[in-house]
ZALUMLO-509520 format. One record per residue (C-alpha): residue in one letter; x negated, y negated, z negated; chain. Coordinates in steps of 0.05 Angstrom, whole numbers. Last residue first. Example, Ala and Ser with C-alpha at 12.3 -4.5 7.8 and 13.67 -1.06 7.14 Angstrom:
<sites>
SITE residuo     c1     c2     c3 cadena
SITE       S   -273     21   -143      A
SITE       A   -246     90   -156      A
</sites>
This chain:
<sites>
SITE residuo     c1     c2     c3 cadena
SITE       X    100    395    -99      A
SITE       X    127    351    -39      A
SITE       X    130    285    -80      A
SITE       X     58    297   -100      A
SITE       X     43    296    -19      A
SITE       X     89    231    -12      A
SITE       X     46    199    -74      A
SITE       X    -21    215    -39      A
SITE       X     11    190     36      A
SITE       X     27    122    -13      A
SITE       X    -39    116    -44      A
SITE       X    -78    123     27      A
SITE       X    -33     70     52      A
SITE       X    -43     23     -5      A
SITE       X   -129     38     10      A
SITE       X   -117     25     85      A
SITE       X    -81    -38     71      A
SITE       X   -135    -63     17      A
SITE       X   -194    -53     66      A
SITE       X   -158    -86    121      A
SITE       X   -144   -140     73      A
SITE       X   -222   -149     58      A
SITE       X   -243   -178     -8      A
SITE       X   -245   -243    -34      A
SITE       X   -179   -252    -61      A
SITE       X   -183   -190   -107      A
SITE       X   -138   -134    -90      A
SITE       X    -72   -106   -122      A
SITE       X    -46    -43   -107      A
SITE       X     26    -22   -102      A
SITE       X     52     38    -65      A
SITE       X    133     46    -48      A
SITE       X    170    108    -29      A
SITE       X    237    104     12      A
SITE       X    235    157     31      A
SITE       X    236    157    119      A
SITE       X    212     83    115      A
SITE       X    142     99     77      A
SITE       X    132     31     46      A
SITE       X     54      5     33      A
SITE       X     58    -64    -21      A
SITE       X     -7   -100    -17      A
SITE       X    -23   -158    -74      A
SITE       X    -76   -206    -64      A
SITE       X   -106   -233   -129      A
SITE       X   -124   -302   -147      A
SITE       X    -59   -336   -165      A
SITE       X    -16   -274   -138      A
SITE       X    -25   -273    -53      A
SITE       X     29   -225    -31      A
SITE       X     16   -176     26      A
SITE       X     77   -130     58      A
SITE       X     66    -67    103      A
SITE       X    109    -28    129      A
SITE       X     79     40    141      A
SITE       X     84     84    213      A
SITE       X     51    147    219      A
SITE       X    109    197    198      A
</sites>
């Protein structure tokens, strides 16, 4: 599947990015600074959560 949800939190001075794969269920968490790029962050919790569904599969 291609399609993520996507939820940001802002945490005092951190920006938190939760990726959801809808078909499992599986969740990736990564926390960003502030002053960063949210693109950036959203394509790295997306990258974490296709690495946990391919662990899942072994």
């Amino acid at each position: 599947m291609s399609e993520y949800l996507i939820e940001e939190i802002i945490v005092g001075n951190a920006l938190k990015v939760t990726a959801v794969d809808p078909e499992t269920g599986l969740e990736a968490v990564i926390q960003a600074p502030l002053t960063g790029s949210r693109l950036e962050a959203r394509q790295l919790a997306v990258r974490k959560l296709l690495y946990l569904i391919e662990k899942k599969k072994k």
